[in-house]
KEKE-3310 file (N, C-alpha, C; in steps of 0.2 Angstrom, whole numbers, plus 5000, padded with zeros to 4 digits):
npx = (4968:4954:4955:4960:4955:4941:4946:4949:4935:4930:4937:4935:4921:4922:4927:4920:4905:4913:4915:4901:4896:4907:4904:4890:4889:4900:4923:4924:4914:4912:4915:4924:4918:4906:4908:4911:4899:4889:4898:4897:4907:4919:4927:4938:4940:4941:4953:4965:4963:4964:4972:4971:4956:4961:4970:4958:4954:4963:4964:4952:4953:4964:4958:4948:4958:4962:4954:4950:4963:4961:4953:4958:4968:4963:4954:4966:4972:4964:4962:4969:4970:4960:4960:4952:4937:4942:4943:4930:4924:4929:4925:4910:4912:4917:4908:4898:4904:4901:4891:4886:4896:4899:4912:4920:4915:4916:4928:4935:4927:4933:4945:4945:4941:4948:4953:4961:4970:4989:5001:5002:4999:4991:4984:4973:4962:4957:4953:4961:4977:4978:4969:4977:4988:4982:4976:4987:4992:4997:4988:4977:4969:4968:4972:4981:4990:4984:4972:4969:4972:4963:4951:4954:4950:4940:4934:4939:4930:4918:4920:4920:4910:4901:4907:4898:4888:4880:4870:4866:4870:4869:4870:4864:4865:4877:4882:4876:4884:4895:4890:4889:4903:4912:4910:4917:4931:4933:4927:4912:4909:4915:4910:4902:4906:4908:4905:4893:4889:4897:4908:4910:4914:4925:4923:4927)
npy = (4609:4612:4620:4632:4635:4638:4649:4660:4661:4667:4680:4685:4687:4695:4706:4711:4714:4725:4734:4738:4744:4753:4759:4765:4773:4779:4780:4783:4782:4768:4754:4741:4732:4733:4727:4715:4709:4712:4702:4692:4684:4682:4692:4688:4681:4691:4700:4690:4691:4704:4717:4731:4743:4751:4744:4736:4744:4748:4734:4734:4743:4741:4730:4734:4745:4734:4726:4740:4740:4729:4732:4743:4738:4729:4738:4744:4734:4732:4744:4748:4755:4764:4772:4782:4777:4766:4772:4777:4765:4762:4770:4764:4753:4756:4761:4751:4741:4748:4751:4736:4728:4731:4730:4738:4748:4752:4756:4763:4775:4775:4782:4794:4799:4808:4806:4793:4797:4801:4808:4824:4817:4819:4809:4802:4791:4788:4789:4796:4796:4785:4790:4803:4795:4786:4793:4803:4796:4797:4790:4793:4804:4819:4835:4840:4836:4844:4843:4829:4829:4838:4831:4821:4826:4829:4816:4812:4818:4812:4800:4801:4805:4796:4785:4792:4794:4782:4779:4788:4794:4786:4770:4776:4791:4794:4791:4802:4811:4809:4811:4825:4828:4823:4831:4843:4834:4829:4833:4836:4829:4818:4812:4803:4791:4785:4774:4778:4770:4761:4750:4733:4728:4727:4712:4707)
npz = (5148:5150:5160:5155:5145:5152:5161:5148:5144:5155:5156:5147:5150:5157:5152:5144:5152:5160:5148:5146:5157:5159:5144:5148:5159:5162:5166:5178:5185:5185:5195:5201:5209:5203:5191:5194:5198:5187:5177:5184:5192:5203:5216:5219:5205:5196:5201:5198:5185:5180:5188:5194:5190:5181:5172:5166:5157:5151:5144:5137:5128:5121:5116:5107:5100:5092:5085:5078:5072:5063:5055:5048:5040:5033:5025:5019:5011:5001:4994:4982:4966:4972:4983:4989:4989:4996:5010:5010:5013:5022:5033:5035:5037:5049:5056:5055:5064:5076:5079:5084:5092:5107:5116:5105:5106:5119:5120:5112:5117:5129:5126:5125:5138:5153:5163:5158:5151:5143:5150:5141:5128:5114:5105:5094:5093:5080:5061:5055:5052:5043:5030:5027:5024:5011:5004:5001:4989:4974:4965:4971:4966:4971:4974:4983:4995:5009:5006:5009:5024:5027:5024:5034:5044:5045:5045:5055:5065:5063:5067:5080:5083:5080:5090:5100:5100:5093:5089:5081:5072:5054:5042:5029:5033:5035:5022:5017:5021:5012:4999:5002:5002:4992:4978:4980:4983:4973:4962:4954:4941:4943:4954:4954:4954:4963:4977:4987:4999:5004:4996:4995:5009:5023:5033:5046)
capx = (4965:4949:4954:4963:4947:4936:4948:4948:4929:4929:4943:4929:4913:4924:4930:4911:4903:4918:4914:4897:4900:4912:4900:4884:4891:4910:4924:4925:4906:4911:4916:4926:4912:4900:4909:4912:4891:4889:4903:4893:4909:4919:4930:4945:4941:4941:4961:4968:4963:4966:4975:4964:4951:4963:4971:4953:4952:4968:4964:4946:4955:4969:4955:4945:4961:4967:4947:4952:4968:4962:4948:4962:4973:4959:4954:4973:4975:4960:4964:4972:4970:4955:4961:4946:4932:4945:4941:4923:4921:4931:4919:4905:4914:4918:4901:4894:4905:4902:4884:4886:4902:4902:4919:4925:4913:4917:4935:4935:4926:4937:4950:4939:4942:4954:4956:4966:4975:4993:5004:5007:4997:4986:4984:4968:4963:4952:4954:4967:4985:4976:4967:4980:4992:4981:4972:4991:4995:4996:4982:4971:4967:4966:4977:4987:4989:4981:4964:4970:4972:4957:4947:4954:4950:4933:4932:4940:4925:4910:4923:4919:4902:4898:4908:4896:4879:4883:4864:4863:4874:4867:4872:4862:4866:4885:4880:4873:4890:4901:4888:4892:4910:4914:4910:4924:4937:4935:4922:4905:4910:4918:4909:4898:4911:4910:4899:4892:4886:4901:4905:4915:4916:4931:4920:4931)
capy = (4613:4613:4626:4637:4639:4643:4656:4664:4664:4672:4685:4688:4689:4702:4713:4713:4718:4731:4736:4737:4747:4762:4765:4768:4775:4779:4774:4785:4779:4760:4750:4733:4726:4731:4722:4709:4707:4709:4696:4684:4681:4684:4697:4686:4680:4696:4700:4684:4691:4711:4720:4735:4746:4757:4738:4731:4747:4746:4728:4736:4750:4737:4725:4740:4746:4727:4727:4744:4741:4725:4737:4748:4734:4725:4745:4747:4727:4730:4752:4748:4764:4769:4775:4786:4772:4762:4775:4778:4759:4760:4770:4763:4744:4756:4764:4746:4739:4751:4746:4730:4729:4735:4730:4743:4754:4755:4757:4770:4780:4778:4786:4804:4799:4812:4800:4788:4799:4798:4816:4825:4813:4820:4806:4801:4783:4789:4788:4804:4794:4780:4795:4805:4790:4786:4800:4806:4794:4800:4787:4795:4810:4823:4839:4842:4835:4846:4842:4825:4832:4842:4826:4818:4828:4827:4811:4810:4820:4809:4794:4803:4809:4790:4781:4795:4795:4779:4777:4797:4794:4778:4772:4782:4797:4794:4791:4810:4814:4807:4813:4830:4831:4820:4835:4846:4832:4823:4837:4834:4825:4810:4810:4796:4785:4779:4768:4781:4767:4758:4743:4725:4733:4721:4709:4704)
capz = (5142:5152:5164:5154:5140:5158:5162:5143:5146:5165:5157:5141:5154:5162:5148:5140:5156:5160:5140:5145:5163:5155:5139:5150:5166:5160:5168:5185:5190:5188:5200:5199:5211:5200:5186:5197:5199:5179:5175:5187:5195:5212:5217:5218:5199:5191:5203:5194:5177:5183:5194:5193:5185:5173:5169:5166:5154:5146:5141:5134:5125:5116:5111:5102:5095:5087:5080:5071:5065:5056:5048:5043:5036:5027:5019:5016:5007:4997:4991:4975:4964:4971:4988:4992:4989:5002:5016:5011:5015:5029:5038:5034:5041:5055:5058:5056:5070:5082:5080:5085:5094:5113:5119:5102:5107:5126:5121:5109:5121:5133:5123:5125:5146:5152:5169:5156:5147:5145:5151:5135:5124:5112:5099:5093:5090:5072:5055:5053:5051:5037:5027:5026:5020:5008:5000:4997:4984:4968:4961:4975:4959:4974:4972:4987:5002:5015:5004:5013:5032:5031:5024:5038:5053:5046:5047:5066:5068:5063:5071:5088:5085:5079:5096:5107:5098:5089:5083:5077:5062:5052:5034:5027:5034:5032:5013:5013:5022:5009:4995:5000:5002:4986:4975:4983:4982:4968:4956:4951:4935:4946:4962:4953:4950:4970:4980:4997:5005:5004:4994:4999:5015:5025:5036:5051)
cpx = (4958:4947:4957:4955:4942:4940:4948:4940:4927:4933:4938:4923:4917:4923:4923:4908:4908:4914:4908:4895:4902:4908:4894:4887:4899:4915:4924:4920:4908:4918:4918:4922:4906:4902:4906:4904:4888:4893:4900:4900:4912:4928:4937:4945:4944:4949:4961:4968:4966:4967:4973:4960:4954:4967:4967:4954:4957:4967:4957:4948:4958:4963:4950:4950:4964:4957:4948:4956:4966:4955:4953:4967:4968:4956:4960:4973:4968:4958:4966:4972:4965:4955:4955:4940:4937:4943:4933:4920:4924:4927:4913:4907:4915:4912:4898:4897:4902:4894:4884:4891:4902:4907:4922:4920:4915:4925:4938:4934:4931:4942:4948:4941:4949:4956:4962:4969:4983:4997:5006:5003:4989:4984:4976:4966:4958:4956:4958:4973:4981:4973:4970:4986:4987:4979:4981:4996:4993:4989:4975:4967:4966:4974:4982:4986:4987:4975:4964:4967:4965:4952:4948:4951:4942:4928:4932:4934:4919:4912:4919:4914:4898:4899:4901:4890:4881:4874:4861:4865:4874:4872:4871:4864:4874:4885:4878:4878:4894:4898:4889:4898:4913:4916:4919:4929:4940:4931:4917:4904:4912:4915:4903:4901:4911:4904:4899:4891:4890:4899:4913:4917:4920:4926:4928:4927)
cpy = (4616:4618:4630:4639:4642:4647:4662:4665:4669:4678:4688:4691:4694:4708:4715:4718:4725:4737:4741:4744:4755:4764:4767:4773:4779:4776:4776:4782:4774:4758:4743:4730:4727:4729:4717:4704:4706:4703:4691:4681:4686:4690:4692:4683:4685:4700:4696:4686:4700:4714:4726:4740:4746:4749:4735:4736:4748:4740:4729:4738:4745:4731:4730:4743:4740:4728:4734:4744:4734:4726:4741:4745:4731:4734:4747:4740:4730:4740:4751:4755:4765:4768:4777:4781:4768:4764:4774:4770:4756:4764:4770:4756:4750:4759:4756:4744:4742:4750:4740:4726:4731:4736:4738:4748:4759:4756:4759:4777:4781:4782:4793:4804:4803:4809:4797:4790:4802:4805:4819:4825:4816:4817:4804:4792:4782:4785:4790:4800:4791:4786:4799:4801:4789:4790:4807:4803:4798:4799:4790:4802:4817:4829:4841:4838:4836:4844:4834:4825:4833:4836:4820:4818:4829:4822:4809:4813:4816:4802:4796:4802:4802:4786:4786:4794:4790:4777:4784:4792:4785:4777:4774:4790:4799:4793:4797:4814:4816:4810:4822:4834:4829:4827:4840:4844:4831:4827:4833:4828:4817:4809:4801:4789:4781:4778:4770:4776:4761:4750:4739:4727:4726:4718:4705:4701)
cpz = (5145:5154:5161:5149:5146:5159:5156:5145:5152:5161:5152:5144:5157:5160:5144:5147:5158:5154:5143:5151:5162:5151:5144:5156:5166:5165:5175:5190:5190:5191:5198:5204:5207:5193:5188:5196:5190:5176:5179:5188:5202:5211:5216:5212:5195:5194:5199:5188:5177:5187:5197:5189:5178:5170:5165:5159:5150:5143:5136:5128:5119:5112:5107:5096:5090:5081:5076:5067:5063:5052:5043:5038:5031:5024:5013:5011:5001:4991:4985:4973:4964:4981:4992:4992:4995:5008:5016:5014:5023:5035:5038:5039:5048:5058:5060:5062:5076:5084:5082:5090:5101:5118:5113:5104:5111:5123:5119:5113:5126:5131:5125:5134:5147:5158:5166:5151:5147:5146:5143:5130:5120:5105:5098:5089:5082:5068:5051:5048:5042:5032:5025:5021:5014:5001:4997:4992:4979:4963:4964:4970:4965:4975:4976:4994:5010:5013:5010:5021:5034:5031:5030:5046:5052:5048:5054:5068:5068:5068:5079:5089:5084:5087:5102:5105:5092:5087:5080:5072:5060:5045:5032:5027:5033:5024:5010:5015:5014:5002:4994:5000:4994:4981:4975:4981:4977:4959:4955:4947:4938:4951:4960:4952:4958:4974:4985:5001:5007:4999:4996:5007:5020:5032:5041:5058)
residu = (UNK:UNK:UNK:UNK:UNK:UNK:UNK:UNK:UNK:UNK:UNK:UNK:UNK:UNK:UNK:UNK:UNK:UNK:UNK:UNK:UNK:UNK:UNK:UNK:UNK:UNK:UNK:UNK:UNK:UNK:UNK:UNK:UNK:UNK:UNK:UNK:UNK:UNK:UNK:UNK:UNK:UNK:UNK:UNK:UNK:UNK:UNK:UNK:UNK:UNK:UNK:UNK:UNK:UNK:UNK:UNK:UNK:UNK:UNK:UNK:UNK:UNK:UNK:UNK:UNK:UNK:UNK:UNK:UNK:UNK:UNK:UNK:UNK:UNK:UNK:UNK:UNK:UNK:UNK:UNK:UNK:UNK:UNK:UNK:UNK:UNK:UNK:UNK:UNK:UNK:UNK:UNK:UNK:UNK:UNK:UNK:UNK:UNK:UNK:UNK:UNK:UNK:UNK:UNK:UNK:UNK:UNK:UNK:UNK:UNK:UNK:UNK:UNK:UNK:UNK:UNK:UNK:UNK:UNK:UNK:UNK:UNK:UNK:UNK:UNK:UNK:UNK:UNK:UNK:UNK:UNK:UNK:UNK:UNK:UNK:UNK:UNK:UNK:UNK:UNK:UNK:UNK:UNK:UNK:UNK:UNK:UNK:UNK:UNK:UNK:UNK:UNK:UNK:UNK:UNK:UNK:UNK:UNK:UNK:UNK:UNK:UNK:UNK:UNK:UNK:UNK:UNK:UNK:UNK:UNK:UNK:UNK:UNK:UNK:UNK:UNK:UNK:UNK:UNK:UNK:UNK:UNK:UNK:UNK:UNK:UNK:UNK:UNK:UNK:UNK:UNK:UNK:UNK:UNK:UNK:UNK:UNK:UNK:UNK:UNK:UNK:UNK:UNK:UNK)
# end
């Protein structure tokens, strides 16, 4: 047991430093010795756990996307009929993380890397798919489905603008986002019925 919890922590000091490595420098500029010298271990530690870089970065990327999908599962269990408060608190839980978080940071941005993307592949790892699903139920009170879409690719857009310039866009300022799209969605008359700064926001 001994030796397998040292190897989960060498495989952790790896994927932190890696983390750490790709968001400052991206991933072209680093180097698995200059992992190797931030993880404060040896070149044959960090073989045994990965085989190389784009592995080191594919193991980044998938612990960034499990940290989002159980933001978007804990927005989706907790939407009831009010759909749109669901989102508005799911990017606020996601602004937060991304503040605090450096392996989801580094492994969002990697997605934006045109090195590690896949022939063809033009998916985005945002908030588009979840927004769209939600905001087209019927309880969501919004009048057609592309108002959905469009609210969607607005938000892939501050998702991105947050992983790149993640201390521009604060809560605040994402509360004077959401303060002035509501209008639009939802009319003037209802825009006060929801919490900009997000509320119960899913702590994982």
């Amino acid at each position: 047991m001994a030796v397998q919890e040292r190897g989960e922590r060498t495989r952790s000091a790896i994927i932190a430093a890696a983390s750490e490595s790709f968001e400052t420098v991206g991933f072209s500029a680093t180097s698995l010795a200059r992992i190797a010298e931030m993880a404060q271990v040896t070149k044959g530690a960090l073989y045994y756990h990965f085989s190389s870089k784009r592995d080191l970065a594919d193991a980044v990327r998938d612990a960034a996307q499990q940290t989002l999908q159980l933001l978007i599962d804990a927005a989706r269990s907790t939407a009831g009929t009010a759909p749109l408060q669901a989102i508005i608190d799911l990017t606020h839980a996601t602004l937060d993380r991304l503040a605090h978080d450096p392996v989801f940071r580094a492994g969002l941005r990697l997605s934006d890397e045109h090195e590690l993307s896949s022939p063809g592949s033009t998916a985005d790892p945002g908030l588009l798919p979840l927004t769209t699903e939600l905001l087209d139920w019927p309880e969501s009170g919004l009048p057609h489905a592309s108002v959905a879409e469009s609210l969607g690719l607005v938000l892939n857009g501050l998702s991105l603008l947050s992983r790149r310039q993640s201390r521009t866009l604060t809560a605040e300022s994402l509360a004077g986002i959401w303060r002035l799209l509501l209008p639009g969605l939802v009319g003037t008359d209802r825009s006060g019925c929801y919490v900009l700064k997000g509320s119960a926001q899913p702590v994982i």
